[in-house]
N, CA, C and O atoms as CSV, one atom per row, in Angstrom:
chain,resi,resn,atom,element,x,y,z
A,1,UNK,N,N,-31.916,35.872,38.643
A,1,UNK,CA,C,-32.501,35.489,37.378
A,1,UNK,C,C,-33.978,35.175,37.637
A,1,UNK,O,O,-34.231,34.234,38.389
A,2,UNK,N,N,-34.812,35.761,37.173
A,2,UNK,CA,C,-36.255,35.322,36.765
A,2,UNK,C,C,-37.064,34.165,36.786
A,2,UNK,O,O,-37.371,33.829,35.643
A,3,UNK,N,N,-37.540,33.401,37.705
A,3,UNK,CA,C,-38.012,32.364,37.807
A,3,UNK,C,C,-38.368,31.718,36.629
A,3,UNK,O,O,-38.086,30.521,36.577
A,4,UNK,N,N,-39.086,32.373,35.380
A,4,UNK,CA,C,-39.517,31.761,34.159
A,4,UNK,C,C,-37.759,31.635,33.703
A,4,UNK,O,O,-37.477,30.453,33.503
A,5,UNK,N,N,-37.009,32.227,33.579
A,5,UNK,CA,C,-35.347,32.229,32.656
A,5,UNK,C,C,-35.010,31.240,33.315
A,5,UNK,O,O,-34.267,30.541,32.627
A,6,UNK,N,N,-35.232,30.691,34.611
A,6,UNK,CA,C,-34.631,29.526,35.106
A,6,UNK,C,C,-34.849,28.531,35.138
A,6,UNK,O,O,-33.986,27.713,35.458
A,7,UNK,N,N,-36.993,27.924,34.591
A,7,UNK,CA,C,-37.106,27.243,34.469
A,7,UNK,C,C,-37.159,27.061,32.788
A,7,UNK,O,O,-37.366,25.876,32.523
A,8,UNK,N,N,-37.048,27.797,31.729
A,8,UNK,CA,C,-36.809,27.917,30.495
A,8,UNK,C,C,-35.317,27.140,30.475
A,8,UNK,O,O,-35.136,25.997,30.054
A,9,UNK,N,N,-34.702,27.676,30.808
A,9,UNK,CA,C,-32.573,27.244,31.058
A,9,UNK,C,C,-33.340,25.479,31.113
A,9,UNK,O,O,-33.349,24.795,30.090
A,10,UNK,N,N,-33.912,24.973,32.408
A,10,UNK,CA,C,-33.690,23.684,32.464
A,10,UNK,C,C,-34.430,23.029,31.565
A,10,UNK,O,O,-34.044,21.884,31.328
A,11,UNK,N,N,-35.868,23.602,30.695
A,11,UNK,CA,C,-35.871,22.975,29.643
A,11,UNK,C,C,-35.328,23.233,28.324
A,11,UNK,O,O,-35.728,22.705,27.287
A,12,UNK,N,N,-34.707,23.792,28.394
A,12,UNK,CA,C,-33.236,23.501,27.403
A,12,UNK,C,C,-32.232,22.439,27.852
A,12,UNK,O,O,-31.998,21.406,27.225
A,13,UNK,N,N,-31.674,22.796,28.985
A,13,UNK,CA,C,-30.536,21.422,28.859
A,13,UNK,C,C,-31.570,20.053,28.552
A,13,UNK,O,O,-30.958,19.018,28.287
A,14,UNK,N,N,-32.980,19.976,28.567
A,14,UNK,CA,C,-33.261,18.212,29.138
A,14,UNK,C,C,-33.139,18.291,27.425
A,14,UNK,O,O,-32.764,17.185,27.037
A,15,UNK,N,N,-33.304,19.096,26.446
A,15,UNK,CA,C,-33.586,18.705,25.037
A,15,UNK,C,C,-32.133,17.858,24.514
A,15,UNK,O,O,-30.978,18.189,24.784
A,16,UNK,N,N,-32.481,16.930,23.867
A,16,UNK,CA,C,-31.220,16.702,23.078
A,16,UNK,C,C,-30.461,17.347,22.420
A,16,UNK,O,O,-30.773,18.505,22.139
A,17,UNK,N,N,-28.931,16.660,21.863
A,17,UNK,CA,C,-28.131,17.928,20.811
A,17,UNK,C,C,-28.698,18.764,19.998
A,17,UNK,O,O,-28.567,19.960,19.738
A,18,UNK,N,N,-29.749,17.393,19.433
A,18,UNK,CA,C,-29.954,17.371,18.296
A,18,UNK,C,C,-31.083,18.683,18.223
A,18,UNK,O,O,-30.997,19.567,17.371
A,19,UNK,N,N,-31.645,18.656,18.779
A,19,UNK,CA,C,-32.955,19.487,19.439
A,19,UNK,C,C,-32.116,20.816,19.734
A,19,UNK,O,O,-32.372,21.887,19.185
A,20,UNK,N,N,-31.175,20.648,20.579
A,20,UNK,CA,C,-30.397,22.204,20.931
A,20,UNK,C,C,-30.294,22.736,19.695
A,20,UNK,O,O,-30.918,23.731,19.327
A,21,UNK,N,N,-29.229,21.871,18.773
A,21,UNK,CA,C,-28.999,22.611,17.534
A,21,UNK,C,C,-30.424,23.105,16.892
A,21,UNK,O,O,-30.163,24.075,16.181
A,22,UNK,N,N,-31.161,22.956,16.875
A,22,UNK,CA,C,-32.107,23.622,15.990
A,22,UNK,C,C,-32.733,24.661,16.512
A,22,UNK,O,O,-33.267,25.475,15.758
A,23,UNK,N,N,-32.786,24.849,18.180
A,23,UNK,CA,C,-33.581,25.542,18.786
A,23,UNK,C,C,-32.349,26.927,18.472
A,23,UNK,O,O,-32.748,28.060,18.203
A,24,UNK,N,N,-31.011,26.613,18.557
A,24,UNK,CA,C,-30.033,27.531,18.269
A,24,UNK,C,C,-30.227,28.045,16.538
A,24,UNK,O,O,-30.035,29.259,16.467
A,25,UNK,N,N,-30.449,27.620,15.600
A,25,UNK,CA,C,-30.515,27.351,14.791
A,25,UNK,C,C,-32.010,28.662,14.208
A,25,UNK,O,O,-31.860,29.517,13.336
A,26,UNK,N,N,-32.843,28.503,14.722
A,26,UNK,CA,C,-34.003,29.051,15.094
A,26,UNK,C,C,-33.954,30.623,15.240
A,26,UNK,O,O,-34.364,31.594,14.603
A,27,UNK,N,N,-33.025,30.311,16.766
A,27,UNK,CA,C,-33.041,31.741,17.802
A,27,UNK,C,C,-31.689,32.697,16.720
A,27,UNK,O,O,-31.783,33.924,16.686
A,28,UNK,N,N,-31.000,32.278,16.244
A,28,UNK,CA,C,-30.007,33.258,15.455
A,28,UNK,C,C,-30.568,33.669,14.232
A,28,UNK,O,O,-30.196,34.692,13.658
A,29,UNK,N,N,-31.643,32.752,13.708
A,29,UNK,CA,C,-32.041,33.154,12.237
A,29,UNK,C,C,-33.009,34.099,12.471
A,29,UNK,O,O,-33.381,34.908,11.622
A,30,UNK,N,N,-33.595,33.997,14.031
A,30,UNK,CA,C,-34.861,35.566,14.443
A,30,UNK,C,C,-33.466,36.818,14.549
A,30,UNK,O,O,-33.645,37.955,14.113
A,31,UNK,N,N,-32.022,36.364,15.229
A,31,UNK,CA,C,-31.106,37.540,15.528
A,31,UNK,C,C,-31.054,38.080,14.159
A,31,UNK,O,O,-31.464,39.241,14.164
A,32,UNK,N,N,-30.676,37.644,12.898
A,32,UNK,CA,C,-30.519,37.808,11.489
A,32,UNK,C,C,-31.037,37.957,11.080
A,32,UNK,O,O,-30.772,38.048,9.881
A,33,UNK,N,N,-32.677,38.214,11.599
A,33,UNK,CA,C,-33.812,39.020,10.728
A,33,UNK,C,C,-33.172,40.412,9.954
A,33,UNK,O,O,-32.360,41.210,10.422
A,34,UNK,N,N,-33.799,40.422,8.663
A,34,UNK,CA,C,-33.960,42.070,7.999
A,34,UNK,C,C,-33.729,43.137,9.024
A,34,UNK,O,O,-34.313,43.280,10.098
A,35,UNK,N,N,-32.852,43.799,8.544
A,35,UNK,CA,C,-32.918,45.143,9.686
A,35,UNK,C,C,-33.542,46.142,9.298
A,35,UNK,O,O,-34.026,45.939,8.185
A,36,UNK,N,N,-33.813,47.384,9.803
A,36,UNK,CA,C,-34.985,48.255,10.021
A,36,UNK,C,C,-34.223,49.046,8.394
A,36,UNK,O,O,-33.132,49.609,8.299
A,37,UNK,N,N,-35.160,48.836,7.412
A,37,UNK,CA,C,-34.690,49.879,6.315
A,37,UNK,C,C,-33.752,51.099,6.901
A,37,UNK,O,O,-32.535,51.281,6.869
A,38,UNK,N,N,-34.643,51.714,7.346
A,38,UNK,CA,C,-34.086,53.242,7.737
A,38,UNK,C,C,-32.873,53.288,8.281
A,38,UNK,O,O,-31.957,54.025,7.917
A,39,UNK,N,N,-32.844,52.243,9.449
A,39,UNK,CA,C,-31.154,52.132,9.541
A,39,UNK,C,C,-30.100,51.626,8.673
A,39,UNK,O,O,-28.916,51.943,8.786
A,40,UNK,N,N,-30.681,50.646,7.604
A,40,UNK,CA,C,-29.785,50.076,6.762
A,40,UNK,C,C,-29.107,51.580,6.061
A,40,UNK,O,O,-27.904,51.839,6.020
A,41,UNK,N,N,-30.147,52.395,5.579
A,41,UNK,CA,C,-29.817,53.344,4.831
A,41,UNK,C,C,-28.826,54.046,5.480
A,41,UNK,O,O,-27.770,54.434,4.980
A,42,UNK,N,N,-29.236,54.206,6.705
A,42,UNK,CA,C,-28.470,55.707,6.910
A,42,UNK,C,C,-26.829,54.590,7.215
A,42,UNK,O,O,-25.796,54.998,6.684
A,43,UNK,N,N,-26.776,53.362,8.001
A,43,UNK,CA,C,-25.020,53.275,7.781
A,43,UNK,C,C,-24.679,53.126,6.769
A,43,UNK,O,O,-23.456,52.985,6.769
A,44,UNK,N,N,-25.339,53.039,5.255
A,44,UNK,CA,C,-24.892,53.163,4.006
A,44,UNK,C,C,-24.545,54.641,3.870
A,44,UNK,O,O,-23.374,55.015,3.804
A,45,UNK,N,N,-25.313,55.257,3.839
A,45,UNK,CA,C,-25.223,57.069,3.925
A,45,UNK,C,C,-23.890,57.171,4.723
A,45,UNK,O,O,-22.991,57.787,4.150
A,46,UNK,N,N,-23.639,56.692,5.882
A,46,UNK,CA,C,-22.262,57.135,6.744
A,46,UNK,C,C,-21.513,56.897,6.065
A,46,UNK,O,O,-20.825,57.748,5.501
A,47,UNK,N,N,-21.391,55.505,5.881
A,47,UNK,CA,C,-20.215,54.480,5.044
A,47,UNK,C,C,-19.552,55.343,3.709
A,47,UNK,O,O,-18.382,55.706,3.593
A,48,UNK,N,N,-20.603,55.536,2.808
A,48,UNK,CA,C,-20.155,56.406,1.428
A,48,UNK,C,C,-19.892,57.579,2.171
A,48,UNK,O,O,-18.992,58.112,1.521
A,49,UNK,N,N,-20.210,58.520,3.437
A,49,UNK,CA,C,-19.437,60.038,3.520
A,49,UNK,C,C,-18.221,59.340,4.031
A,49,UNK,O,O,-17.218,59.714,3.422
A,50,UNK,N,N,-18.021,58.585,4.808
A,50,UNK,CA,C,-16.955,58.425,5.436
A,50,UNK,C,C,-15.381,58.272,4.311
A,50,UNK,O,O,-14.291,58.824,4.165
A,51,UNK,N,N,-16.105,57.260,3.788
A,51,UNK,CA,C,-15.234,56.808,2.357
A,51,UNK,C,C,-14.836,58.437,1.366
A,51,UNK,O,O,-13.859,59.134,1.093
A,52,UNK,N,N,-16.138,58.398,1.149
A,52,UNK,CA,C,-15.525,60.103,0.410
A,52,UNK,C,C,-14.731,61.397,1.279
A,52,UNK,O,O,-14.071,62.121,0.533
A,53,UNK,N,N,-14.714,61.667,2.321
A,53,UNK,CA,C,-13.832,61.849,3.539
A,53,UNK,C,C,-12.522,61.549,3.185
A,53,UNK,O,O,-11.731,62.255,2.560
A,54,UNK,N,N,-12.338,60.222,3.730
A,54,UNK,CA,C,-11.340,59.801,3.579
A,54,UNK,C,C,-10.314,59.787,2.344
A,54,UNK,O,O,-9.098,59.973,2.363
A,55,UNK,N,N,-11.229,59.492,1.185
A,55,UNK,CA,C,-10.257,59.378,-0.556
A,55,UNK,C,C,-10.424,60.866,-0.693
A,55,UNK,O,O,-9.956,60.932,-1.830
A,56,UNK,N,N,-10.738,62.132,-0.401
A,56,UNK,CA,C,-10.757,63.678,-0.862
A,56,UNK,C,C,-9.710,63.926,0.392
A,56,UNK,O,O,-9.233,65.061,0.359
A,57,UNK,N,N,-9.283,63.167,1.414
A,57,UNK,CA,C,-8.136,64.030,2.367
A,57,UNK,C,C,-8.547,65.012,3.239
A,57,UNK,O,O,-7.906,66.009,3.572
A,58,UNK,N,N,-10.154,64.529,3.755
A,58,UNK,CA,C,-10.404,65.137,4.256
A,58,UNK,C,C,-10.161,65.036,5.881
A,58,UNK,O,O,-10.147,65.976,6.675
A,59,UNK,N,N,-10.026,64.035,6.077
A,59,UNK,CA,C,-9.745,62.872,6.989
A,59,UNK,C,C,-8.394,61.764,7.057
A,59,UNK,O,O,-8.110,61.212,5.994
A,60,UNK,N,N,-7.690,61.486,8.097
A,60,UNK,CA,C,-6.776,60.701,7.749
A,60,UNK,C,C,-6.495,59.157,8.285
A,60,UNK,O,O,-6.148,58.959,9.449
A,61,UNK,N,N,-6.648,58.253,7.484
A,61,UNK,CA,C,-6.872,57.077,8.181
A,61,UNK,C,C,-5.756,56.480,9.069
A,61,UNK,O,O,-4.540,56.649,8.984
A,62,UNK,N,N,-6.364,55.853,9.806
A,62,UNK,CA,C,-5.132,54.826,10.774
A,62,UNK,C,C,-5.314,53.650,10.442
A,62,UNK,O,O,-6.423,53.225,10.121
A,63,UNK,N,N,-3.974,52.757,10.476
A,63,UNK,CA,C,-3.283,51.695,10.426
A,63,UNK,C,C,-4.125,51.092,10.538
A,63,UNK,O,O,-5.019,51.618,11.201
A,64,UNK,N,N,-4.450,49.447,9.921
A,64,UNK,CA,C,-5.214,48.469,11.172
A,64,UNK,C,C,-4.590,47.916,12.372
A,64,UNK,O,O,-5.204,47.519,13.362
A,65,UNK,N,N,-3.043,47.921,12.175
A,65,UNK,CA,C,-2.501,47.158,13.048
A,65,UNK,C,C,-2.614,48.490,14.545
A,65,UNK,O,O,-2.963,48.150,15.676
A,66,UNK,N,N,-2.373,49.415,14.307
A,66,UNK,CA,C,-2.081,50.711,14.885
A,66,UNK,C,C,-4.164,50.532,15.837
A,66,UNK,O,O,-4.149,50.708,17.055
A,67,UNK,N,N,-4.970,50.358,15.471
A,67,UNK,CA,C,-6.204,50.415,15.227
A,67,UNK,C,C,-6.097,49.492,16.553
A,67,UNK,O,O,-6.398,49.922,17.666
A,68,UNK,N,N,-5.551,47.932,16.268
A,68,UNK,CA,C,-6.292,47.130,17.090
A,68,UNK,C,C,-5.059,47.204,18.206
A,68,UNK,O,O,-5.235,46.451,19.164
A,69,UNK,N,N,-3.810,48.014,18.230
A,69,UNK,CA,C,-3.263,47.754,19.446
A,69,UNK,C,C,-3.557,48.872,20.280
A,69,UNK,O,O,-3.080,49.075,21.397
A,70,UNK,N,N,-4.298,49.520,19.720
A,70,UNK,CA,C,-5.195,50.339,20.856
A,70,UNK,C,C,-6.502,49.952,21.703
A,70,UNK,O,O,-6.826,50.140,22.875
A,71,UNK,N,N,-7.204,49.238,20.442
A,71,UNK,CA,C,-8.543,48.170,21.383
A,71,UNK,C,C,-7.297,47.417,22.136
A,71,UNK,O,O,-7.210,47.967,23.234
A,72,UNK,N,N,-6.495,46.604,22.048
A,72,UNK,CA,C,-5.806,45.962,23.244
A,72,UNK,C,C,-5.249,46.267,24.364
A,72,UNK,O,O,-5.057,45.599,25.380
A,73,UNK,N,N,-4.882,47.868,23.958
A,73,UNK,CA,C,-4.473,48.686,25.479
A,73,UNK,C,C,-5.786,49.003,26.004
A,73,UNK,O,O,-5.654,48.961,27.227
A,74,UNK,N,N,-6.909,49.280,25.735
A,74,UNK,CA,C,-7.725,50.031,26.035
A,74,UNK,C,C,-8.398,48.583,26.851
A,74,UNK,O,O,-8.224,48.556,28.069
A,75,UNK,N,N,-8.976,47.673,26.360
A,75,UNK,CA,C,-9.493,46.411,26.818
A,75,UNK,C,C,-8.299,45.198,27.776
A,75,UNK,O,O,-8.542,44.023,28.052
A,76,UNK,N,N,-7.222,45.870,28.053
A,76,UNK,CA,C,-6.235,45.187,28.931
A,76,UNK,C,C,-5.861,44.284,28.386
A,76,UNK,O,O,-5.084,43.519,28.957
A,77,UNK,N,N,-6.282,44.055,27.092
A,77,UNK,CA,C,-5.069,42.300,26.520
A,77,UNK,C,C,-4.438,42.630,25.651
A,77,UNK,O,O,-3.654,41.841,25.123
């Protein structure tokens, strides 16, 4: 790890809760910034072909349950 990431890490733990929470508070509301138009669009664009796909039979959907006991074989739990 990066000498600056390690001395950043220890001034985080010395801050209080109270202080953590906000610095957390902060750093997720920069993660939750606006996303890039252009991408918003186009997984809207997927989303509606996918959907129209799917309700015209073009495509055939799977289960959810069927769905996630494959992420569980696939990811070992």
């Amino acid at each position: 790890m990066p000498r600056q990431i390690k001395e950043l890490e220890r001034q985080i733990r010395a801050l209080s809760g109270e202080e953590k929470v906000e610095l957390l508070r902060v750093l997720v509301d920069e993660l939750d910034a606006p996303a890039d138009p252009d991408v918003e669009r186009a997984w809207l664009e997927t989303s509606q072909r996918r959907y129209r796909e799917l309700v015209e039979g073009q495509v055939e959907g799977i289960p959810g349950p069927r769905v996630f006991q494959r992420l569980r074989d696939r990811l070992g739990g």
